[in-house]
Each structure stands twice: as C-alpha cells, then as structure tokens.
C-alpha positions in Angstrom: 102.8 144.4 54.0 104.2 147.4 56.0 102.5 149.7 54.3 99.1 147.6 54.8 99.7 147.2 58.8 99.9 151.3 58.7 97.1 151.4 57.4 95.4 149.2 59.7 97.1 151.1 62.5 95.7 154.4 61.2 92.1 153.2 60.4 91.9 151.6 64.1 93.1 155.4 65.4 90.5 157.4 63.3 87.8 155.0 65.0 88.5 154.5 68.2 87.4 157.6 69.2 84.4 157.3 67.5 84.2 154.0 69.4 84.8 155.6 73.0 82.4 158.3 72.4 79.5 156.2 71.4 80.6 153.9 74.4 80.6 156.7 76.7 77.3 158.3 75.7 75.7 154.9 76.2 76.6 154.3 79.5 75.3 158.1 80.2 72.2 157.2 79.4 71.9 154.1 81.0 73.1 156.3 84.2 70.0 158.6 83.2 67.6 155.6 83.0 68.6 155.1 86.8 69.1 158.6 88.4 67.4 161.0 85.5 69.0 164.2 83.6 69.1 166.0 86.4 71.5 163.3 87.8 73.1 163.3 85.1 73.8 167.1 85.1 74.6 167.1 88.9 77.1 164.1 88.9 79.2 164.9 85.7 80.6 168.1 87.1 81.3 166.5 90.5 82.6 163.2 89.6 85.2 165.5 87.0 85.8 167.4 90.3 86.8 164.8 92.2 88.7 162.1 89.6 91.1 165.8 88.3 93.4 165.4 91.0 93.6 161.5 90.9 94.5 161.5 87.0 97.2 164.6 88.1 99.0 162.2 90.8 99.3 159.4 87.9 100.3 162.0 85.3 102.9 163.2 88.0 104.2 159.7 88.5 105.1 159.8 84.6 107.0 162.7 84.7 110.8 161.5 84.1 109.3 159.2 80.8 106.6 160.2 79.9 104.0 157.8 78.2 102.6 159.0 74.5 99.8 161.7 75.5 97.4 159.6 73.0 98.3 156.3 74.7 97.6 158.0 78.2 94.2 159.5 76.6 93.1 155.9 75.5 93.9 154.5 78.5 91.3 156.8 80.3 88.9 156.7 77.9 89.2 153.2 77.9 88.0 152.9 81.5 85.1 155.9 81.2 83.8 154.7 78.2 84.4 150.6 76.7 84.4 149.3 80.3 82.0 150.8 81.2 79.4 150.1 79.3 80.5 146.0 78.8 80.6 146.4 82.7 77.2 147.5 83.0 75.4 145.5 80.9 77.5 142.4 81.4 76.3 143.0 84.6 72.7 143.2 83.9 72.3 140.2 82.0 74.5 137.7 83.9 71.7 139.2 86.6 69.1 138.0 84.9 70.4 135.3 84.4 71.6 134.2 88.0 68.1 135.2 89.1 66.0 133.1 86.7 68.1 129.7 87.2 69.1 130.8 91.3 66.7 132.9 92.6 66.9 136.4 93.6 67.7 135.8 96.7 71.2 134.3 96.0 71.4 137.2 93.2 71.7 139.9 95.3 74.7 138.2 96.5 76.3 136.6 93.8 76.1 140.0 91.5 78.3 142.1 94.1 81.1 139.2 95.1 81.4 137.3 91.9 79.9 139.3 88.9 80.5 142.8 89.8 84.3 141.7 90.7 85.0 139.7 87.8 83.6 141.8 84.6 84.4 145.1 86.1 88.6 144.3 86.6 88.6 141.8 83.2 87.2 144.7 80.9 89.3 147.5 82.7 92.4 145.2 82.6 91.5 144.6 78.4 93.2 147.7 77.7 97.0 146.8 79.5 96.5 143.4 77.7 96.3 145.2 74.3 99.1 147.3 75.1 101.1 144.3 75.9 100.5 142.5 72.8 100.7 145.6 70.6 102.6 148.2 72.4 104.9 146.1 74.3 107.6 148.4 74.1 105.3 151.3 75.6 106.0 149.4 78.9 109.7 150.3 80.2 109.1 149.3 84.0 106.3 148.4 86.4 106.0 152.5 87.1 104.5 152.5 83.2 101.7 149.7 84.7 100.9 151.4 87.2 100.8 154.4 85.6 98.3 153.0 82.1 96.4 150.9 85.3 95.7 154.1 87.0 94.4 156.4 84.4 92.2 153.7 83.5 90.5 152.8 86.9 90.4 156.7 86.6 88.2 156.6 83.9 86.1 153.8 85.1 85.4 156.0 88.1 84.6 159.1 86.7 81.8 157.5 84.9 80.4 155.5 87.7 80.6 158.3 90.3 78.0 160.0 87.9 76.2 157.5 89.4 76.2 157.8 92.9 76.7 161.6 92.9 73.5 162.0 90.7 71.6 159.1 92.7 72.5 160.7 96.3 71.7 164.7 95.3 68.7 163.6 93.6 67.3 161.5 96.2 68.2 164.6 98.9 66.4 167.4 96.7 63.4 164.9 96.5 63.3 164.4 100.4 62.6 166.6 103.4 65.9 168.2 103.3 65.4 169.0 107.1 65.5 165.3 107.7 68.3 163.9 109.2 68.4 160.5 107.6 68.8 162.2 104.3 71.1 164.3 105.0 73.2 161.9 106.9 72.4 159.3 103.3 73.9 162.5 101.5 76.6 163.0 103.4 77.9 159.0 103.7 77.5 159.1 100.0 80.1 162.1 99.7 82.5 160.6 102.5 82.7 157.5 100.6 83.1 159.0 96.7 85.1 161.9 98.1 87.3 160.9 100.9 87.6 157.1 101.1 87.4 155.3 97.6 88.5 157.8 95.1 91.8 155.7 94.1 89.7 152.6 94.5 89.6 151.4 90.8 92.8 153.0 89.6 94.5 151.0 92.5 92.3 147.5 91.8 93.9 148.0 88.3 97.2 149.2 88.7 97.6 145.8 90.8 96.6 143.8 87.9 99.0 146.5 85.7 102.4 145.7 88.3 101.0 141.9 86.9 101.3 143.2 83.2 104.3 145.1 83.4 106.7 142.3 85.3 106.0 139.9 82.6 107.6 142.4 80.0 111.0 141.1 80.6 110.3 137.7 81.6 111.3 134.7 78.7 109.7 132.1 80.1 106.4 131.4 78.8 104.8 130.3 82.7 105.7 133.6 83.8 104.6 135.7 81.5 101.3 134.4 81.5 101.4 133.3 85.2 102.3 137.0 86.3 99.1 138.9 84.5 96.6 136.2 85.6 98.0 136.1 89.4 97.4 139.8 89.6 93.8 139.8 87.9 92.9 137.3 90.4 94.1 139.3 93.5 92.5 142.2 92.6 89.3 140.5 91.9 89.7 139.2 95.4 89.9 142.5 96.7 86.9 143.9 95.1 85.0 141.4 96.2 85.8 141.8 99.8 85.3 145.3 99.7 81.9 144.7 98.1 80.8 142.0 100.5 81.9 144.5 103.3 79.4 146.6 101.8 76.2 143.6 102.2 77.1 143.4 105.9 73.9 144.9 107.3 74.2 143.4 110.3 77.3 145.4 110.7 77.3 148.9 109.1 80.6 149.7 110.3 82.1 146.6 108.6 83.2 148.6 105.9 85.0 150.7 107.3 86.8 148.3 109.1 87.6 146.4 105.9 88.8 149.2 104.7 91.1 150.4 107.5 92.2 146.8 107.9 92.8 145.7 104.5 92.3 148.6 101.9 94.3 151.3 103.7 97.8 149.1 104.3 97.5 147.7 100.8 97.2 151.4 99.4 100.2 152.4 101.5 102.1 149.6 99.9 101.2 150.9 96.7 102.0 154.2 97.0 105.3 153.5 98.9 106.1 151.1 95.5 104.7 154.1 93.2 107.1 156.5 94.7 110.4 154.2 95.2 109.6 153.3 91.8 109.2 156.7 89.9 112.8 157.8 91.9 114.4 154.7 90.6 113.2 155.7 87.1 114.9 159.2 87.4 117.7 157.6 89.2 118.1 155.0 86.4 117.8 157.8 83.4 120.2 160.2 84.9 123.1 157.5 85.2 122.4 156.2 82.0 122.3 159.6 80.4 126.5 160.1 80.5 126.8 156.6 78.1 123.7 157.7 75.9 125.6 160.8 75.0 129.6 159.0 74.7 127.2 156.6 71.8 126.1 160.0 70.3 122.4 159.3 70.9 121.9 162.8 72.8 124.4 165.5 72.4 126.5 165.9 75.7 125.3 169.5 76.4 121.6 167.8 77.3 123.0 165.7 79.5 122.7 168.0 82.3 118.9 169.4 81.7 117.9 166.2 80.7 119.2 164.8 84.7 116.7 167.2 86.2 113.1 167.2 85.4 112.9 171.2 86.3 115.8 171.9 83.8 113.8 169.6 81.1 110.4 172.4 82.0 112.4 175.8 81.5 114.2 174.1 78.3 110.3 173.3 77.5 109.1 176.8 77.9 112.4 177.9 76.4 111.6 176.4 73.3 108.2 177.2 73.6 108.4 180.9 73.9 111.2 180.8 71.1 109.9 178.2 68.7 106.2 177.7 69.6 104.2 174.7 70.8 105.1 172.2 68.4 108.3 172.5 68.8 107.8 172.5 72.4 105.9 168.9 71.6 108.7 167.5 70.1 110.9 168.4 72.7 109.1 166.4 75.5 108.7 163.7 73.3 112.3 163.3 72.7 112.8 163.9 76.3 110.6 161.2 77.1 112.3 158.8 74.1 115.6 159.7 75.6 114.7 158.6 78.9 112.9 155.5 77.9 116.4 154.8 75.8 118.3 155.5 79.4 115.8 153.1 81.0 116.6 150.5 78.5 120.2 150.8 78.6 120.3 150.8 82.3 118.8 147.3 82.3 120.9 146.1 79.1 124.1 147.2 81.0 122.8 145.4 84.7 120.9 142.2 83.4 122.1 141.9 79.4 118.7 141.8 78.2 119.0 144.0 75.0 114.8 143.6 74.7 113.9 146.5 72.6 116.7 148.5 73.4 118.1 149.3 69.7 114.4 149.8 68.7 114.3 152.3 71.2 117.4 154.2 70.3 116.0 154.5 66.1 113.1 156.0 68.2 114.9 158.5 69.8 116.7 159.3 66.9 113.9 159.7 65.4 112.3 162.0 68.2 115.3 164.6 68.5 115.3 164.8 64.4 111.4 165.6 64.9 113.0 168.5 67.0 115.2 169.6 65.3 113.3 170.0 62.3 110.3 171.5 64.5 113.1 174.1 65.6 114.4 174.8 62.5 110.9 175.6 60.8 110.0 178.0 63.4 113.3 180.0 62.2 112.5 179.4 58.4 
C-alpha cells in the first residue's frame, strides 16, 4: 500500500508540469486572441518585470523556514497557469450564460461583482486547499499561508498583466501617439499594473491562505472548516468592491478612493501581520533551538548559526564552495527542517499540541543525514 501511494505521489509529480505548461500556454493564447502576438511579446517581458520583486518579498518572508523550493514552484505555477485558464473560461461561459437568460445589460455587471470575484479567488485558493488535505504538515504557522497565498496570486498576476500590458501598448502604437488621450490611457494603465495593484491578487489570496493556515491546529471540526470559508468569502467581498469601484463611470476617481480608503489600510494590516509574523518565526526557532540540540536532534555547535539567518548563508556558501551545490541543497533543507522542528516544538512546549511534531523530527533527521552524506561524497 505504501509503495502504491509513492507511486501515485510520483506519477502526479512527473505530470503536473506537463499539466501547468499546457495550462499556461492556453491561457497565452487566449490572451493573443484578445491583444495579438505582438501583445503577447510586449506584455510577457513586462508583467515578469514587474511580478520579480513581488515573488522576492514572499520568498524573503520564508527565509527562517523555508517552504520545499518545488512546493513554492507549484504554488506559482498554480496561479499563472490552472487558474488561470479555469478563470478565464469559467468566466466566459457563465457570461454567456448570464447574458442569454439576463440580458447583457445586467451582464456587464454581474461578470465583474459576482463572477469575476468568485471563480477567480475559488480556483486560486484550490491550491492551499490541496496543500491542506495533502501537505498539511507543509503549513507550520499562518506566515506559511501567507507565504503559498502570495506566490500564487503572484502567478495569477503575472499571466493576467500580459493582458493589460499587451492591450494598453498595443492600443498606443495603433493610435496617434501625439494624442493625449492615448497617452494618458497608456499611462493610467501603467500606474494601475505598476504602482497601485501589483500585490492585489497575492494579498486577495494570502487573506483566504491566514483562513487556511489557522485551521491547521484547530480540533474542532466548525473551525476548521468555518476558518477557510470565512476568509474565501472576505476576500471575494473585496474583489468585488474593487471591481465595482472600477464600473463607477459616473465617478472616475472612485477607484482610487476605494482604494485609499479600503485597499491601502487593509494592505498595511497585512504587511504589519507579514512582518510581526516572520520575527515571531525567527524568534520562536532560535529559542527552541537550545532544547532541539539537549534531545540530540541538531548537534549543539549549530545552534549558534542556525539562530541567525546570515550565519545559516556563509555556512551555505561555506559548504558550497567546499562541497558543491548539492551539498549546499541539503544544507538549507535541513536548515529549513530544523526550523520547522523548532517551530513545532515551540508550540508543543506552550499549548501541548504534539500535531506533527515527532513526524517532523524523523524529517529532520532525515534532512541532516541527507547532509551529511552529500558532504561526505563530495570528500569521497
């Protein structure tokens, strides 16, 4: 039975990327159909351009435990590719659908407050619900929902900025480019996918991935279900508001307004919880780090690089430089097993929830004898 769930395990791996990629190259072209291949060619660079940085803040938040690089791939592949492309044509044929029985009329307002809204966070948010029925122990803290939230709201924005930077640069090189309209349409679109709403979707998500993440721990069956559905819903709220702010055309300041009024104090709230929670994380790991080597599960000369997350990158490039990069591999992941052991202990020793923790230490174990044995070959 073991043996056969492997199996599964390693089937599912070899095709998801196959998956992704088809996924992704679909909604390309459905982005072609709308803005053409020079679009296409004009928006990918930009939208890359301007979702890096974004996907470097998550990544940065994950430094003291850091997530399994293939589960942080997934995660953004997840939202540039699957979601996507069930977004968009989820989209398109509850459209068509809405107009035929309501009329388009009330379509063009019921796709941007209900449909758009709804499919766009439930496929995004498919991807933390997989990870907590089948990597629940991937998710330490609400940092790690944030964090798996982000990357894929990152995703989903790199593919739909191809989009709107295509559509916008297009549209310009096609007009008088001496006129100011189109320049002023060109440079509105830029504010808005440049300045105002690049953390848009990775924040809609990571509200729904805080939702995911606190009902980890919890026992009760209510809240663990009532904690992921409350924070789908508020972030479906949210995106509709923003997108009705957006149909106001009596008003075509009223969304900026919405968004200094609403948006901007709910993304300070975020990234005020983001940061307290990534220095309780370090916090939590370097106290828990004296007891994890007194119960022999990291030898007591780590104790002190492992506490300091500039000590763990010299021992890194130490290793590196010394042993190559597979060794240097296995030496963050056992960092990052030894700190989501610390993390776990921490909670076992304050609340007596023991969830995972003894799983977690075989992990680690298992992590420092992967570099041991890295380091050890490179000297063979």
């Amino acid at each position: 039975m073991h043996i056969s769930i492997r199996s599964r395990r390693s089937r599912m791996w070899r095709l998801w990327p196959l998956s992704a990629g088809a996924a992704w190259l679909a909604s390309v072209f459905w982005v072609a159909t709308q803005v053409g291949l020079d679009g296409v060619v004009v928006g990918l660079p930009l939208s890359a351009l301007v979702i890096l940085p974004i996907v470097g803040v998550f990544l940065w938040l994950d430094r003291w435990e850091h997530e399994r690089p293939r589960h942080l791939v997934s995660a953004f592949a997840w939202g540039a590719s699957i979601a996507a492309f069930c977004a968009i044509w989820s989209q398109a044929g509850l459209q068509a659908v809405v107009d035929t029985t309501m009329g388009t009329d009330v379509g063009a307002w019921v796709r941007p407050l209900i449909i758009t809204p709804v499919t766009e966070e439930v496929f995004k948010g498919l991807f933390l619900g997989w990870l907590l029925i089948h990597r629940r122990r991937q998710i330490t803290g609400l940092l790690d929902g944030i964090v798996y939230a982000g990357l894929i709201g990152a995703g989903f924005s790199f593919t739909e900025n191809i989009l709107y930077f295509g559509r916008a640069v297009t549209t310009f090189a096609a007009s008088d480019t001496s006129d100011v309209n189109a320049i002023a349409v060109l440079g509105v679109t830029f504010f808005l996918r440049v300045v105002l709403v690049p953390f848009m979707h990775p924040f809609f998500v990571s509200v729904f991935g805080l939702g995911i993440a606190a009902s980890v721990n919890k026992h009760r069956g209510g809240a663990r279900i009532a904690l992921p559905i409350a924070g789908l819903l508020v972030v479906i709220t949210l995106h509709g508001v923003w997108d009705w702010a957006g149909l106001a055309a009596d008003d075509p300041l009223l969304i900026y307004k919405i968004y200094g009024a609403v948006m901007v104090p709910v993304f300070l709230a975020m990234t005020i919880l983001a940061l307290v929670l990534r220095r309780r994380e370090g916090q939590a790991i370097t106290a828990a780090l004296p007891a994890l080597a007194r119960d022999g599960h990291i030898a007591p000369e780590e104790v002190a690089p492992l506490a300091s997350l500039g000590e763990r990158r010299r021992w890194r490039r130490d290793v590196r430089r010394r042993a190559g990069r597979a060794a240097a591999r296995a030496t963050a992941r056992y960092q990052a097993e030894a700190s989501a052991l610390g993390i776990r202990t921490i909670r076992a020793q304050a609340t007596g929830n023991r969830d995972g923790l003894d799983e977690q230490a075989r992990t680690t174990a298992s992590a420092r004898r992967g570099m041991l044995g890295a380091l050890e070959a490179s000297n063979a």
